[in-house]
N, C-alpha and C positions, 0 to 999 in steps of 0.2 A: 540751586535757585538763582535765578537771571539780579543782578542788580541794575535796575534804570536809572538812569540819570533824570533830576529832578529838572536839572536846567533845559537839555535838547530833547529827553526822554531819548534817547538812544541807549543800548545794553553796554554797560561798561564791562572792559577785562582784565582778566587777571589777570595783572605782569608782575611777577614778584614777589607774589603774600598779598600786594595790595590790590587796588581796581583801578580801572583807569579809562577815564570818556574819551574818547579818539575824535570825537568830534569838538568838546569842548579844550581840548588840546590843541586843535586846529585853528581855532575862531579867538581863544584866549590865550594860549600859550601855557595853558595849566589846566591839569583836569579836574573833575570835582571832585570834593573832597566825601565823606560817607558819614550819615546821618541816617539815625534810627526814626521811622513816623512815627504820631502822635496815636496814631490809630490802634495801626495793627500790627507795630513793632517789629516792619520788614526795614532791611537798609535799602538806603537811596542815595544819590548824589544830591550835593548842592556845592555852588560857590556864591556865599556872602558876594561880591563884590560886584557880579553881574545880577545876584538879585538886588542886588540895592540899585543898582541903575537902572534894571527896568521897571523896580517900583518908581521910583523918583521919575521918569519919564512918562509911566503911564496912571501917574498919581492922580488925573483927572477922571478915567476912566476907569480905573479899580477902586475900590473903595479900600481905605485901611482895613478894614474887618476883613476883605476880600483875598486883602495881600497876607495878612497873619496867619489867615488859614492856608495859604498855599506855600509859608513856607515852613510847615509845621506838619506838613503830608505830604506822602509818596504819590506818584506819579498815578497809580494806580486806585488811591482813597480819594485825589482830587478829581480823577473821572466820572468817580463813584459819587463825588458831592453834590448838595444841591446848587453849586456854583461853579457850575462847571463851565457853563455859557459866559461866563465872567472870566476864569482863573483859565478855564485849559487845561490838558494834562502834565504840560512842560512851562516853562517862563517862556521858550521861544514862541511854543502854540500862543502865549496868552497877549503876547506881542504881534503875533498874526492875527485874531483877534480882534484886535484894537485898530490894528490898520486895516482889516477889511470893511470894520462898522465905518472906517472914514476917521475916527478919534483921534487919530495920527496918523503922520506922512512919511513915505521912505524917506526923503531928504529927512526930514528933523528925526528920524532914527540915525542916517547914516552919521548926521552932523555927532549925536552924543555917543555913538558908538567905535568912532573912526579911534579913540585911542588904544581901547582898552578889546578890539579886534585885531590892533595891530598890520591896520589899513586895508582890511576885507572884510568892510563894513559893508559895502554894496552886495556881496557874498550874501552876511549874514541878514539880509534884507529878504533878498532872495531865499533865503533857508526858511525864514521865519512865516515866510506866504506858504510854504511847502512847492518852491518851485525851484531848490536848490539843493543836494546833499551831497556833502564832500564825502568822493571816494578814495577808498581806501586799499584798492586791491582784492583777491581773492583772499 
């Protein structure tokens, strides 16, 4: 069975025993780490550190009830949810989202994202509209 990444929803793989997001490796320098949902007790990725800054960034526009549910579900229960036009399937989808309602601007992303991107923030801007996806070879 596929493990998704909570953060980029992309399939993470196996290297090692472990999982590992190739994309969140790419944009963060660390992949996520795996987390059992609340739901349906499949694993998923997440990393604390990019959900907390896209909650904090899109705190205006997510509700708390909104964000606790989506980091508390797999990628595939919060498709399934009734807030799904809110949350997304992934944290990135849910940041495309929010900047295509207009609620946020790529600058004030790229601005809070430029550290913790590791300065392909304009990149993960691009990623987050679905008009960017880092390859990776065959």
């Amino acid at each position: 069975m596929d493990i998704e990444c909570g953060i980029c929803g992309d399939v993470m793989v196996e290297d090692k025993g472990t999982y590992k997001c190739r994309t969140c490796d790419y944009f963060f320098g660390m992949s996520s780490l795996i987390k059992e949902c609340k739901e349906c007790k499949s694993k998923y990725g997440y990393y604390p550190r990019v959900e907390e800054a896209i909650h904090g960034y899109t705190g205006n526009s997510v509700t708390i009830e909104g964000m606790k549910f989506a980091t508390t579900l797999c990628p595939k229960c919060r498709e399934n949810s009734r807030r799904f036009n809110e949350i997304g399937r992934s944290f990135t989808q849910m940041l495309g989202i929010c900047l295509k309602k207009g609620e946020e601007t790529p600058n004030s992303i790229k601005f809070v994202f430029q550290s913790i991107t590791y300065n392909k923030a304009n990149e993960f801007v691009e990623y987050c509209l679905g008009r960017m996806k880092p390859y990776f070879g065959v």
